[in-house]
DOMITI-461558 format. One line per 3 residues: number of its first residue (from 1); their letters; for each residue x negated, y, z of N, C-alpha, C, CB. Coordinates in steps of 0.001 Angstrom, whole numbers, m for minus. Glycine has a CB too. Example, Ala and Ser with C-alpha at 12.3 -4.5 7.8 and 13.67 -1.06 7.14 Angstrom:
2
1 = as = m13190,m5690,7800,m12300,m4500,7800,m13200,m3300,7800,m11308,m4473,9046 | m12850,m2250,7080,m13670,m1060,7140,m12900,30,7870,m14084,m598,5725
END
This chain:
80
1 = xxx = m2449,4627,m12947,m1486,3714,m12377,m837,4372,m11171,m2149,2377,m11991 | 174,4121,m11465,1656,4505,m10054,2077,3573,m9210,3226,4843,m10608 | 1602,3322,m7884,2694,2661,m7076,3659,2959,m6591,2465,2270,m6320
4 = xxx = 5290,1937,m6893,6010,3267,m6252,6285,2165,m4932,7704,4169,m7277 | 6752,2102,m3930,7117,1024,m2659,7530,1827,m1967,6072,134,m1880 | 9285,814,m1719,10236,1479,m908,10373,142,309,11805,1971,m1900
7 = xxx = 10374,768,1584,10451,m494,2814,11920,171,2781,9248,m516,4642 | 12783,m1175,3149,14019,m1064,3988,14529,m2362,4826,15134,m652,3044 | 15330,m1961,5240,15658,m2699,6525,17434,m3304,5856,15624,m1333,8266
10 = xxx = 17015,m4553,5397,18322,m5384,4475,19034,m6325,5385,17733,m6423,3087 | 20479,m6241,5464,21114,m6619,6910,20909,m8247,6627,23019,m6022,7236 | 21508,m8909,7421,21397,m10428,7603,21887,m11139,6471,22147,m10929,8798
13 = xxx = 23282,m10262,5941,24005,m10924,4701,23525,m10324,3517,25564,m10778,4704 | 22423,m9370,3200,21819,m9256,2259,20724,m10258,2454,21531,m7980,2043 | 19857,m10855,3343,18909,m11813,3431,19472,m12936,2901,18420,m12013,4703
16 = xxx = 20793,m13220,3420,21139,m14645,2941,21461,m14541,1399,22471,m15290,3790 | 22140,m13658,1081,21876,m13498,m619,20640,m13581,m1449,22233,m12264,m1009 | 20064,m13005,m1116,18932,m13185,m1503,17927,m14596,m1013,18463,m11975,m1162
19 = xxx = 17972,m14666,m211,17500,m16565,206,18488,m17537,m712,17950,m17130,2300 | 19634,m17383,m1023,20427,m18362,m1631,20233,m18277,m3254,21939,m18145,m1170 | 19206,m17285,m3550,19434,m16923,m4825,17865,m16672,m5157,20529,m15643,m5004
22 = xxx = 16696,m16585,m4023,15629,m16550,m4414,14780,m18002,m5206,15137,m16045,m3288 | 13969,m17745,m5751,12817,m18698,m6125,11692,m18294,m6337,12975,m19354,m7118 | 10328,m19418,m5413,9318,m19194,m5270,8792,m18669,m6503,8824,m20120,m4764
25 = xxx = 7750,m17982,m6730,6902,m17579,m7945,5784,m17646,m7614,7056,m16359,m8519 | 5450,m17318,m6703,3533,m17509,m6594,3074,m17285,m5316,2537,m16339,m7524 | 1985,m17463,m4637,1538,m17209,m3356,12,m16371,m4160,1364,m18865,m2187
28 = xxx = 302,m15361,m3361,m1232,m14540,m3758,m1655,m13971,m2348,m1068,m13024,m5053 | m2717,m13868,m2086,m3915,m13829,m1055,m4538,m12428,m1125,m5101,m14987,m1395 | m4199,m11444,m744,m5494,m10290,m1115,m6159,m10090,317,m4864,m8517,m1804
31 = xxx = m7555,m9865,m427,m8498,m9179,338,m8833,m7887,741,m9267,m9415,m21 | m8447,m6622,1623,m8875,m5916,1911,m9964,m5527,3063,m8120,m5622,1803 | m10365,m4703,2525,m11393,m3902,3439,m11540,m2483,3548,m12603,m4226,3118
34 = xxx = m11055,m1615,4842,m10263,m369,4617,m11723,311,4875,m8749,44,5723 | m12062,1799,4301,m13375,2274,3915,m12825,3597,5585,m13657,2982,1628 | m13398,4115,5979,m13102,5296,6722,m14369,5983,7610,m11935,4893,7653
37 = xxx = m14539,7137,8131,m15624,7338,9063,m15567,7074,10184,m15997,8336,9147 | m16842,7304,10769,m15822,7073,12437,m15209,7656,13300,m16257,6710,13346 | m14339,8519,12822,m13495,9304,13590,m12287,9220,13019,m13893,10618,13742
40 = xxx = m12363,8308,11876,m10641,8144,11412,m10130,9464,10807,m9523,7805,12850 | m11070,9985,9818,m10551,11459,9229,m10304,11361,8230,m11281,12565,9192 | m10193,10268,7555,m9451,9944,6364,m7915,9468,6688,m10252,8812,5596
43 = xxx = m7927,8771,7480,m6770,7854,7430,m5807,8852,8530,m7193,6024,7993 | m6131,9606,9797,m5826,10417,10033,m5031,11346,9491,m6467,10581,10249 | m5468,11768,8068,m4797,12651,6852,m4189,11723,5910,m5887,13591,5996
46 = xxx = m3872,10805,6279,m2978,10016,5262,m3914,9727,3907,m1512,10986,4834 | m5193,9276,3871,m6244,8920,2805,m6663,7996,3016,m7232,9606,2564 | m6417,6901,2309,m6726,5600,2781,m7119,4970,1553,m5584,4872,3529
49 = xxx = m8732,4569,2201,m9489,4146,1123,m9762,2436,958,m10804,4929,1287 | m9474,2228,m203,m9730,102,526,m10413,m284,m622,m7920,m1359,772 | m10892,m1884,m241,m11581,m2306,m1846,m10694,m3592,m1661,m13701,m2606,m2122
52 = xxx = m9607,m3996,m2471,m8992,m5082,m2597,m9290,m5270,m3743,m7770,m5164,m2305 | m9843,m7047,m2860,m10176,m8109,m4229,m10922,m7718,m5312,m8980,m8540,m4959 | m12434,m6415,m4660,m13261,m6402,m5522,m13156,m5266,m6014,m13221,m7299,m6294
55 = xxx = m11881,m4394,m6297,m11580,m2972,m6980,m11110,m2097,m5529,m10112,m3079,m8389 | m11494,m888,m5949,m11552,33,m5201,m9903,826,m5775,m13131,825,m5379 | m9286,1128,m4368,m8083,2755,m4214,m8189,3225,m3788,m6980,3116,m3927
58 = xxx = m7788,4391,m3943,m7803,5167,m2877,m6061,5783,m2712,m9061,6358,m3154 | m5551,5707,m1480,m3819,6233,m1128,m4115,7299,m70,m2570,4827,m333 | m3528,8390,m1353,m3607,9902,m939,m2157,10074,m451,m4047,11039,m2253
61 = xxx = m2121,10645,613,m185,11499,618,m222,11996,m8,622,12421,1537 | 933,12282,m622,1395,13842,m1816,2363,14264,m737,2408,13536,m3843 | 3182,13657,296,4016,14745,986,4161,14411,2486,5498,14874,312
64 = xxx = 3506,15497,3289,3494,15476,4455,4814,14793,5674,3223,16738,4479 | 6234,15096,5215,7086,14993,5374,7785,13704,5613,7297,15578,4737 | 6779,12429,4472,6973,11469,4444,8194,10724,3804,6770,11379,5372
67 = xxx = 8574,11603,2844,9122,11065,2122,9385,10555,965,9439,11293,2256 | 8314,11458,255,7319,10454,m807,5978,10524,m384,7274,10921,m2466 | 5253,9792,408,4256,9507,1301,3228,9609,353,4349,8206,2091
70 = xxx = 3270,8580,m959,2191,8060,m1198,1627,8081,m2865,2391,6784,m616 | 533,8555,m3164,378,8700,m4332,m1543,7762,m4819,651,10552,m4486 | m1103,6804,m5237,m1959,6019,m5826,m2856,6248,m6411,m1615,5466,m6369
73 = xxx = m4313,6261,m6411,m5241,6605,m7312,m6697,5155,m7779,m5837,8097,m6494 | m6392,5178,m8905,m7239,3767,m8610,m8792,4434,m8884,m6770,2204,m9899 | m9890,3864,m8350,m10613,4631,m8694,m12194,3323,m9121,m10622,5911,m7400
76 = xxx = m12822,3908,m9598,m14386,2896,m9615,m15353,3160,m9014,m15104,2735,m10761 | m15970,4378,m8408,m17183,4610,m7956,m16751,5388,m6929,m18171,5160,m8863 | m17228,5101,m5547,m16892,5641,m4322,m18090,6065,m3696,m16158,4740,m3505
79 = xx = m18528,7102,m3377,m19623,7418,m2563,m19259,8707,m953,m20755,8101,m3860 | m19494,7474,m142,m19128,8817,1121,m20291,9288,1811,m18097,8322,2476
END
């Protein structure tokens, strides 16, 4: 599995388009809990380990640069 997620910054009259044209679909709740040592040497390097809602990821960078930041890995068995 691939996540792809783009943040941007949508001016006032794209909000109102989209508010005038949205409809609710669902309210969902997740649970995380971010995994790291204690010196922050995962997340430090852009490795960020979580267990949402029971399943484990792990979000590796693929590019330092930050412009495709982030490369998804879902995983099942975690041992640090």
């Amino acid at each position: 599995m691939i996540e792809i997620e783009k943040k941007l910054n949508p001016s006032n009259e794209s909000i109102e388009l989209i508010k005038n044209d949205a409809v609710f679909v669902a309210h969902k709740v997740m649970n995380d809990i971010l995994y790291d040592y204690e010196d922050f040497s995962l997340i430090k390097n852009d490795i960020w380990l979580r267990k949402r809602n029971g399943k484990f990821d792990l979000k590796v960078s693929k590019d330092k640069d930050r412009k495709n930041r982030f490369l998804d890995i879902p995983i099942a068995i975690v041992s640090l």
